[in-house]
N, C-alpha and C positions, 0 to 999 in steps of 0.2 A: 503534362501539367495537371494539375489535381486543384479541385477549388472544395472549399472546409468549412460546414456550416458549423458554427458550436449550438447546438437545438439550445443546453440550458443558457445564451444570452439570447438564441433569437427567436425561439419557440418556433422555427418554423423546419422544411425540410428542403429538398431539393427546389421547389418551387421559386424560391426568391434566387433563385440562380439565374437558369434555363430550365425551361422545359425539355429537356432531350429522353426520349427512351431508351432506358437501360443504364441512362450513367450513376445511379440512386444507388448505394450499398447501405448496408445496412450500420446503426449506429455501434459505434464502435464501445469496448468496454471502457476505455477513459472517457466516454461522453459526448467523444466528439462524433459528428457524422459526413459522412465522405458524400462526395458527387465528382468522380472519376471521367474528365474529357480528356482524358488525352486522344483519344481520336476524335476530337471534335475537329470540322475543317479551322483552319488558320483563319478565315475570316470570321469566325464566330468570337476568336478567342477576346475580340474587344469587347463585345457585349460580355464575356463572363466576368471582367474587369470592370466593366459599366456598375454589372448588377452587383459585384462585389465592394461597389462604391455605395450601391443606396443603399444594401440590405438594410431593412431594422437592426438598431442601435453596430449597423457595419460588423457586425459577426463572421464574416466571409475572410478567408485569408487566401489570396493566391500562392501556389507553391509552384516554379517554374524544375519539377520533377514530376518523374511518373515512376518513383521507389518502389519496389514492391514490398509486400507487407515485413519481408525480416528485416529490410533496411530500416522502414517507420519503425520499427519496432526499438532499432538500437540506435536511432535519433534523438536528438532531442525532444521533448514531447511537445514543448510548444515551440516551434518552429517558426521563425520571425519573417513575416513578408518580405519578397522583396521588388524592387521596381522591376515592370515589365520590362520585358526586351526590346530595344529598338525604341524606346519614350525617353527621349533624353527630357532633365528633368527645364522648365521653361524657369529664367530667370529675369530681375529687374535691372537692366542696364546701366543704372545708376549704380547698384550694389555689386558686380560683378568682383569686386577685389576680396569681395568678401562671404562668395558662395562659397560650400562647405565647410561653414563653422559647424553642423552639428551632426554632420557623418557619424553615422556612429550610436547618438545618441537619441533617448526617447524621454521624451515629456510629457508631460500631464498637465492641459490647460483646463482651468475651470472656469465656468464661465463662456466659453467658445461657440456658442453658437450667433452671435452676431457683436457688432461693435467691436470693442478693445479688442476685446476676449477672440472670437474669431480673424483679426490682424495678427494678434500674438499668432496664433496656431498656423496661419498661410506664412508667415516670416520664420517660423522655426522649418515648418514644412519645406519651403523651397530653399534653405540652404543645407538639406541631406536629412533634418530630425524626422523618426516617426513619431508622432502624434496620438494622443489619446486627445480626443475633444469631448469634452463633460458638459452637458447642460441640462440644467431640466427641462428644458422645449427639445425633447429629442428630435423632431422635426425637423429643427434650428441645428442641431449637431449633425445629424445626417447628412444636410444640406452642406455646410463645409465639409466636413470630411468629401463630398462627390470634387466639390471645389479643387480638394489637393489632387482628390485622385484625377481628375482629368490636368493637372497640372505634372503627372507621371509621379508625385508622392505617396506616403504613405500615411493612412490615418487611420484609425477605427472611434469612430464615435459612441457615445454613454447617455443614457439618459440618465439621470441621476440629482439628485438633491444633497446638497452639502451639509445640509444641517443634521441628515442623519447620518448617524455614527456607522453603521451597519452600511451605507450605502456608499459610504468613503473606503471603508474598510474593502469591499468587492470592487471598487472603481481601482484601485492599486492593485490589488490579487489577481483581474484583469487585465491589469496593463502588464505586470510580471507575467502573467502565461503567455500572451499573445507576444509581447516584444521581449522579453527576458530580463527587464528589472526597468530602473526609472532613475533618469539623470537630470532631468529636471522639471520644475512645479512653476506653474504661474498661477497664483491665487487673484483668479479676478474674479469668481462670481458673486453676487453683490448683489440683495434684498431690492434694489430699483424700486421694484414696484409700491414699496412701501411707504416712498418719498411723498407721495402726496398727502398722506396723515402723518408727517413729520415734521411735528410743530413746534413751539417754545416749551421751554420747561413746563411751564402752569396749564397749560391746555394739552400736553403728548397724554397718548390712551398710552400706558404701561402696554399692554400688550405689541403697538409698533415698538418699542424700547426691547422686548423680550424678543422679538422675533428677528429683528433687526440684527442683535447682537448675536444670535445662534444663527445666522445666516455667514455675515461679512466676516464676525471674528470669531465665534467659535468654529463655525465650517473650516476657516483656514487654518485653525490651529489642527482640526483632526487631519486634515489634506497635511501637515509640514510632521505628526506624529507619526504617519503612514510611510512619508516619501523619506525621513531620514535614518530610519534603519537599512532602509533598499539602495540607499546612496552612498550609507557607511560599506556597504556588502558589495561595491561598485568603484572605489577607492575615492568617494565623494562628487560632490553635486553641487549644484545653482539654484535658488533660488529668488523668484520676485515675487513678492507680495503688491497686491494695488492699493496703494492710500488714495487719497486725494485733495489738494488744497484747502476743501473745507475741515481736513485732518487738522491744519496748520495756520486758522485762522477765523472766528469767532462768526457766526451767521444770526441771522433773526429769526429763524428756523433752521430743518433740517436736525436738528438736536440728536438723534440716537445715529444717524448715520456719519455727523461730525464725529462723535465720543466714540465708536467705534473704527476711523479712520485713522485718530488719535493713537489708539491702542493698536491698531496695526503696525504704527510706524516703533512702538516699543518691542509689540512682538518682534519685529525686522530685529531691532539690533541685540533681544535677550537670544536668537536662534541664532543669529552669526556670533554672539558672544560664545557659548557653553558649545557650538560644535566646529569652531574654526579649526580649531588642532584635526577633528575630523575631515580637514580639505573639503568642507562643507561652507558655501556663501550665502548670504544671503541680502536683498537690499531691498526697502521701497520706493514705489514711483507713485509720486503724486498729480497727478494729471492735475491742470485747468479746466478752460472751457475748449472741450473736444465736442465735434460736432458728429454724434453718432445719430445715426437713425433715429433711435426712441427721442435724443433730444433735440433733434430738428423738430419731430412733432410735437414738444412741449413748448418750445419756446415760438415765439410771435416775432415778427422783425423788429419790434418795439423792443421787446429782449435783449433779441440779439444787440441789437444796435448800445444797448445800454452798457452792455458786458463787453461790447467789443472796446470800448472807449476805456477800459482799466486795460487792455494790453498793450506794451510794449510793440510787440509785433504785428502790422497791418492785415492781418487775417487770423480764421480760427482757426484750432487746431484739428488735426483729422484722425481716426483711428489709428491709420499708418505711421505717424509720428511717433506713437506713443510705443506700436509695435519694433522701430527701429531701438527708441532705445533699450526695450525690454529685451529684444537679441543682445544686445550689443551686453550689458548687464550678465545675462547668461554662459557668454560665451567665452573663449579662454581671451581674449580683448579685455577685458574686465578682470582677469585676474586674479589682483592684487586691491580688488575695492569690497568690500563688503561691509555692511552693521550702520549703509547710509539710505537717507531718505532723498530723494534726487525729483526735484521738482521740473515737468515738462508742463510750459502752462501761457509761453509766450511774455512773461515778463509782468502778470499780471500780480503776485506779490512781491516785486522787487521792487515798487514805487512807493516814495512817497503819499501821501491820500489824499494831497491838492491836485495829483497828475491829471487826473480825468474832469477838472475843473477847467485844466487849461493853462494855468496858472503858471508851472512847473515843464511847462511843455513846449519847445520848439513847433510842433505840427500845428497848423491850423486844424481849428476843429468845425466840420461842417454844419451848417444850420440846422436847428434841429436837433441837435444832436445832445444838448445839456438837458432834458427830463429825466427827472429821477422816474425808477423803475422800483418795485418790490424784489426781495431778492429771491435767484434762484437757484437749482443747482449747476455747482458750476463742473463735474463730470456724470 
C-alpha cells in the first residue's frame, strides 16, 4: 500500500500522513510525492486512511498496491482511489433498493461543505460516486469529505471559490487527475452570505447585485463550461443546478438572489437544450423552506412558525430531502427527464394565497399562529 501526497494541492509532505521513519521518497518528476508503508504494521494502515481523509484540501490518495516504480511508471498517472479493504461501504436502510446508482461515477459538488451542498455529496457518496467536494470554507470541505471517508467512501475536498474562473478551471483539472474525468456537477454554492444586504430594488448596493450574480450564476455557468466537454469525452453526464422558490416567485427583498435563481432555472433548460444530443441532462431543483444550519440560526420561532403556516406538509424541510431528489435527478432513474425545474418545498407554492389564512383549509390552525411576519429567505 502506498499513500500520495500531491505537494502542488497540499503544500505539505510526508507529515500530514504519518510520521514513520524512512517511508518519505523523494518528490517525483510528475509532481507528485510518495510516502511508501507498505510495511507499515496492519494496524496502523487505519490511521494512514484517517490522515488521508483530513489531509489539507484531501490531497492523499490511498493506492491498495505496492507497484514498483516500472509498473507506476506504465500506469495510469493518475490513478483513482479506491475503497479500503474489509470497509464495506455503510448504507440508509431506507434506500437500500437503491445503493449503487453511482459506481462508477465521479461528481463535482459545489457548495459542499455544509447544508444542501454537503447532503448532495454523503448521498452520491454512499451509493458508490467518488466526490470532489468544493467549498470555499475548506475546513467545511475537509470536514465532509472525513464524513464519507469514515463511511468507507471516497472524496477529495477543494477549497475553492466559484466565482473565479482560474479557480473553476483547476477544481476540474483536479478532479480529472485524481478520479479520471467527471460525470456529474451539482451547482449549489450560493453567495448566502450576502442575503442580508439583499434588499428591494431602490435601496440594493449594486455591488450585492454584482457579486451576487458572479457568485450563484456565473460561478455555475463556469463549473457547467468546465464539466461538459469532460462529460462529452465520457459518453455524457448529469447535471443539477440549485434554484430556489424565490426563483419562482416575487419577494419584498432578497432581489439579486431571486433574479439570479430565475436565471438559473433558464440556464437549466438552454444546457439540456444545445447538449441533449450530447447524452448530456441537465435539471433545477427549487428548494423551499429547508432547514439548514445557517438558517436555523437566522430564523426566530416567530419565523419559523410563519413560514411554516404556507406549507402543505406539516413539517420543514431538511437538507436530506433535497439531497434525495438531487440523486434521484442524477442517476440513470431520471433518465429520460431533463431542461425541468422540479420544485421540493412541501407544497408551499402550490396553494392558493388565502391557504395560510385558514380560509382554504381543512386543518385547524393553532392560536397564535395568524401574525404576519417580514419576509425571509425561504432556502
Amino acid at each position: 500500500m502506498r499513500v500520495v501526497v500531491d505537494q502542488d494541492l497540499c503544500g505539505t509532505t510526508g507529515q500530514c500522513v504519518l510520521t514513520l521513519p524512512g517511508t518519505f521518497r523523494q518528490r517525483e518528476p510528475d509532481g507528485v510525492a510518495e510516502v511508501c508503508v507498505a510495511t507499515v504494521p496492519q494496524v496502523l494502515h487505519a490511521a494512514v486512511r484517517l490522515a488521508a481523509s483530513q489531509c489539507p484540501v484531501a490531497a492523499i490518495r490511498v493506492i491498495e498496491s505496492d507497484a514498483g516504480d516500472d509498473e507506476r511508471a506504465s500506469a495510469d498517472p493518475a490513478p483513482s482511489p479506491v475503497r479500503p479493504s474489509g470497509m464495506p461501504r455503510k448504507t440508509n436502510a431506507i434506500h437500500e433498493d437503491t445503493i449503487g446508482r453511482f459506481e462508477g461515477k465521479v461528481a463535482v459538488v459545489t457548495g459542499a461543505g455544509a447544508g444542501i451542498g454537503k447532503a448532495c455529496a454523503l448521498a452520491i457518496a454512499r451509493e458508490g460516486g467518488r466526490v470532489v467536494v468544493a467549498d470555499i470554507d475548506g475546513s467545511a470541505a475537509i470536514a465532509c469529505t472525513a464524513q464519507i471517508a469514515a463511511e468507507a467512501g471516497l472524496a477529495l475536498a477543494l477549497a475553492m471559490d466559484i466565482a473565479d474562473a482560474q479557480a473553476v478551471a483547476a477544481l476540474f483539472e483536479t478532479a480529472e487527475r485524481h478520479f479520471g474525468g467527471v460525470d456529474l456537477l451539482v451547482n449549489n454554492a450560493s453567495a448566502m452570505h450576502l442575503t442580508p444586504r439583499d434588499r428591494a430594488i431602490l435601496d440594493l448596493d449594486l455591488a450585492v447585485w454584482d457579486q451576487t450574480m458572479a457568485t450563484n450564476l456565473r460561478g455555475s455557468l463556469l463549473c457547467c463550461r468546465q464539466a461538459i466537454p469532460r462529460m462529452i469525452a465520457r459518453g455524457g453526464g448529469a447535471i443539477v443546478n440549485m434554484s430556489s422558490c424565490q426563483g419562482l416567485s416575487g419577494d419584498t427583498a432578497q432581489t439579486s438572489y431571486a433574479a439570479s435563481k430565475a436565471a438559473m432555472n433558464m440556464l437549466s433548460a438552454s444546457l439540456a437544450t444545445q447538449y441533449g444530443h450530447a447524452q448530456i441532462r441537465c435539471n433545477a431543483v427549487a428548494p423551499g423552506l429547508i432547514m439548514t444550519e445557517r438558517l436555523l440560526a437566522k430564523l426566530d420561532e416567530r419565523m419559523q412558525r410563519h413560514l411554516r403556516r404556507h406549507q402543505l406538509l406539516p413539517r420543514v424541510g431538511r437538507p436530506e430531502d433535497v439531497a434525495a431528489l438531487v440523486a434521484f435527478l442524477l442517476s440513470e432513474d431520471a433518465a429520460f427527464i431533463t431542461g425541468q425545474v422540479v420544485c421540493i418545498d412541501g407544497g408551499m407554492l402550490a396553494h392558493v394565497p388565502t391557504y395560510a389564512d385558514g380560509g382554504n383549509s381543512r386543518a385547524a390552525r393553532p392560536a397564535g399562529n395568524t401574525a404576519e411576519a417580514p419576509a425571509a429567505p425561504r432556502c
